[in-house]
MISE-978011 format. One record per residue: x, y negated, z negated of N, C-alpha, C in turn; residue in three letters; residue number from 0; chain. Coordinates in Angstrom, 2 decimals. Atoms other than C-alpha are relative to their C-alpha. Last residue first. Layout:
((X, Y, Z), (X, Y, Z), (X, Y, Z), ALA, NUM, A);
...
END
This chain:
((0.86, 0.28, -1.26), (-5.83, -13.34, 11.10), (0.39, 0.44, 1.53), UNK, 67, A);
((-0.48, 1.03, -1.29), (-3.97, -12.02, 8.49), (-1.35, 0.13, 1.12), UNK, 66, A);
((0.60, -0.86, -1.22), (-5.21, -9.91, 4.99), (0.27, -2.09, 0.61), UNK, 65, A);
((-0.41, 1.07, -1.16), (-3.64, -10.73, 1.54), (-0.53, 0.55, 0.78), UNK, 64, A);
((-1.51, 0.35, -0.73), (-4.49, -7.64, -0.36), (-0.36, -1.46, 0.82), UNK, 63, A);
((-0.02, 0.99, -1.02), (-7.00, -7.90, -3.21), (0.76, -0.08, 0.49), UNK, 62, A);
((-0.44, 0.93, 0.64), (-6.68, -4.89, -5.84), (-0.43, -1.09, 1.62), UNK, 61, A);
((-0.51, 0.60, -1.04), (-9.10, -1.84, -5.88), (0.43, -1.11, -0.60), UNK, 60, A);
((0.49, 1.00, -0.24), (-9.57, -0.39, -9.29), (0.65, -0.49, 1.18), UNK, 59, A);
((-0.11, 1.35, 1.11), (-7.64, 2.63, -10.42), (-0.95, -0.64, 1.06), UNK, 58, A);
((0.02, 0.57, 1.61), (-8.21, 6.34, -9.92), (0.71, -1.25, -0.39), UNK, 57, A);
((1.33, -0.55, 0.96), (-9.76, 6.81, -6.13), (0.09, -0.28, -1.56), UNK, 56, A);
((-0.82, -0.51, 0.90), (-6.99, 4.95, -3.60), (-1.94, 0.29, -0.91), UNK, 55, A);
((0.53, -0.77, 0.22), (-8.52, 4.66, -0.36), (0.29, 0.69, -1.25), UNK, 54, A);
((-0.44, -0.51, 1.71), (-7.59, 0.81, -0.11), (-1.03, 1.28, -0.20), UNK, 53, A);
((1.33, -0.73, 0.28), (-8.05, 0.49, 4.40), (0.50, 0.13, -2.03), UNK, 52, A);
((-0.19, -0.51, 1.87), (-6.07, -3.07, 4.91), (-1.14, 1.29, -0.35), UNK, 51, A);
((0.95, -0.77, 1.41), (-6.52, -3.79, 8.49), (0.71, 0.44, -0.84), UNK, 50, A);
((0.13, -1.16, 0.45), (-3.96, -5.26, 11.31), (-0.94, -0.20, -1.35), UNK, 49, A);
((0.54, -0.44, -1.05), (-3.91, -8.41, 13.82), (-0.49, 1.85, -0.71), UNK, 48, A);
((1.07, 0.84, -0.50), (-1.15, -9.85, 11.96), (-0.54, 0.75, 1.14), UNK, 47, A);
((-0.33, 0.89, -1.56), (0.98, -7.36, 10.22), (-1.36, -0.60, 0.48), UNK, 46, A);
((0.04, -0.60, -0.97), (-0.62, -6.70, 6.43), (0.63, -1.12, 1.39), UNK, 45, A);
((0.74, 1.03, -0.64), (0.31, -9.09, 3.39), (-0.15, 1.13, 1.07), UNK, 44, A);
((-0.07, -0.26, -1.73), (1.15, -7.20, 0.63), (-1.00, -0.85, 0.95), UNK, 43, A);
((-0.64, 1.52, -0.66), (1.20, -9.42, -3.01), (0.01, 0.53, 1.24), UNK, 42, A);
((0.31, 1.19, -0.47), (-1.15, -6.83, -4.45), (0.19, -1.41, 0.62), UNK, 41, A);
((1.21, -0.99, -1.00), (0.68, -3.44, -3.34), (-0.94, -1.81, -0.61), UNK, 40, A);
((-0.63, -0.13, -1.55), (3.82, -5.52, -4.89), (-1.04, 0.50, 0.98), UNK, 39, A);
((-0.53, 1.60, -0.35), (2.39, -6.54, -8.27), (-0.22, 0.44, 1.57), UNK, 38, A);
((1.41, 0.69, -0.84), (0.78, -2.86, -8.34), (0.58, -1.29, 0.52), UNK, 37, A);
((0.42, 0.27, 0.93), (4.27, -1.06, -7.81), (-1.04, -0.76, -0.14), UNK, 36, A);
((-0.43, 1.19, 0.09), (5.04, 0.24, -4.21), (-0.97, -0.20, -1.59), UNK, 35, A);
((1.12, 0.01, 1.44), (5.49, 3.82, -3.20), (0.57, -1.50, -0.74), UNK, 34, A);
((-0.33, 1.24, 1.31), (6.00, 3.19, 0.04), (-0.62, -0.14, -0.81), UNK, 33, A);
((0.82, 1.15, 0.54), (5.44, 6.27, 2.61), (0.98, -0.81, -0.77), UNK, 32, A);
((1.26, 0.63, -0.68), (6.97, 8.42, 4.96), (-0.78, -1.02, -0.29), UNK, 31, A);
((-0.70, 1.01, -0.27), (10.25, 9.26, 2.95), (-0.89, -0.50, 1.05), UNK, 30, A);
((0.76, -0.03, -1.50), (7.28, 11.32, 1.01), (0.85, -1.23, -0.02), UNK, 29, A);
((-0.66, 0.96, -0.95), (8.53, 11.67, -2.75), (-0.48, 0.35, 1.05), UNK, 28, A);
((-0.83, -0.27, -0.34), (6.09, 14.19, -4.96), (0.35, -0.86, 1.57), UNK, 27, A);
((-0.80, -0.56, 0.71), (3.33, 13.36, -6.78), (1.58, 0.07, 0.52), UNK, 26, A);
((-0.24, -1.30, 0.17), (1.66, 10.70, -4.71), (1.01, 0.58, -0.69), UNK, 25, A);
((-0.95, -0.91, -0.06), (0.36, 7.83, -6.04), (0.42, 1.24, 0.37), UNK, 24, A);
((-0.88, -0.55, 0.90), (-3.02, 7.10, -4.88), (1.40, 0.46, -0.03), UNK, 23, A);
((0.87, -0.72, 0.60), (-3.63, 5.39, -1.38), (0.61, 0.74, -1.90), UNK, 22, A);
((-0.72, 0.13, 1.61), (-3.10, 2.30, 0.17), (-0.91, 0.98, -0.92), UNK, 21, A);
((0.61, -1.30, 1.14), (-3.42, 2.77, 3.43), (0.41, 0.15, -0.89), UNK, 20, A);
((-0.81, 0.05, 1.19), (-2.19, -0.17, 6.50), (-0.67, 0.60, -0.98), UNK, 19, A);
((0.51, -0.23, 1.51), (-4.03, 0.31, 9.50), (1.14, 0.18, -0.60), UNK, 18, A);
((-0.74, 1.24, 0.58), (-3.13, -0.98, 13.32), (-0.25, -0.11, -1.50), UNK, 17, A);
((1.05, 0.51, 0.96), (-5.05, 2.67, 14.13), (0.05, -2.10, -0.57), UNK, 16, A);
((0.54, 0.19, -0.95), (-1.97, 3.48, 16.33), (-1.92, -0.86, -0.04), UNK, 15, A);
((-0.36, 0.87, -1.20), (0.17, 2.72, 13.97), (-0.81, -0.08, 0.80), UNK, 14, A);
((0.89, -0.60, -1.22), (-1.35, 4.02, 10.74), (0.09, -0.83, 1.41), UNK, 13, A);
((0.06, 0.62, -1.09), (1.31, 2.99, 8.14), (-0.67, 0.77, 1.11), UNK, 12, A);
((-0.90, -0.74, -1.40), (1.46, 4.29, 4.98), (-0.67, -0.75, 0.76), UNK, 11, A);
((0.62, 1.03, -1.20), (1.35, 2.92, 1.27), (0.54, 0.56, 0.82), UNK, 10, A);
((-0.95, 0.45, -0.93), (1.81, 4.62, -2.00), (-1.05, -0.36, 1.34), UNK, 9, A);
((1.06, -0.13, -1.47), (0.19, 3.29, -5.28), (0.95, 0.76, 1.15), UNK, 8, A);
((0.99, -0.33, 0.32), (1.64, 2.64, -8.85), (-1.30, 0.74, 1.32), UNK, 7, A);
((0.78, -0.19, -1.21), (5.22, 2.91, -8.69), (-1.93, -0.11, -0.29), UNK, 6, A);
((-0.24, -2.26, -0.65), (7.02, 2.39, -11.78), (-1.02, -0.68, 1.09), UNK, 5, A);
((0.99, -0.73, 0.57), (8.61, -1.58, -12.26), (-0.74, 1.78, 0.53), UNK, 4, A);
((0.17, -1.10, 1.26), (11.95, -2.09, -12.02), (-1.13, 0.41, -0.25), UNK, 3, A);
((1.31, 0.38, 1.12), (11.63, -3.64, -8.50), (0.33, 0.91, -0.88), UNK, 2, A);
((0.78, -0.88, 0.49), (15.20, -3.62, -6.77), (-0.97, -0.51, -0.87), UNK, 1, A);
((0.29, -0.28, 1.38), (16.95, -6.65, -5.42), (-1.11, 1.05, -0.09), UNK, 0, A);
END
């Protein structure tokens, strides 16, 4: 099932870093990232053993889940 709601954030994956980056929308599609709506950028849970960096600048950080 698809989210109807708009995008509010996108999210990339820093592998070698074990970082997860949640940064402002970007303008234009990147099949690199996940542009994920807030619900969804606050229900993420990072892989276990990985960081949450939130470098986003125009809204309010949200609380990710974070693993042990």
């Amino acid at each position: 099932m698809r989210c109807d709601a708009d995008p509010a954030a996108s999210v990339s994956l820093r592998y070698a870093a074990r970082e997860v980056v949640i940064a402002d929308l970007v303008v234009e599609p990147d099949p690199n990232l996940l542009d994920l709506c807030a619900e969804h950028v606050g229900r993420m849970t990072p892989p276990v053993g990985w960081t949450v960096q939130d470098e986003r600048v125009s809204a309010s950080p949200v609380h990710v889940l974070t693993t042990s």
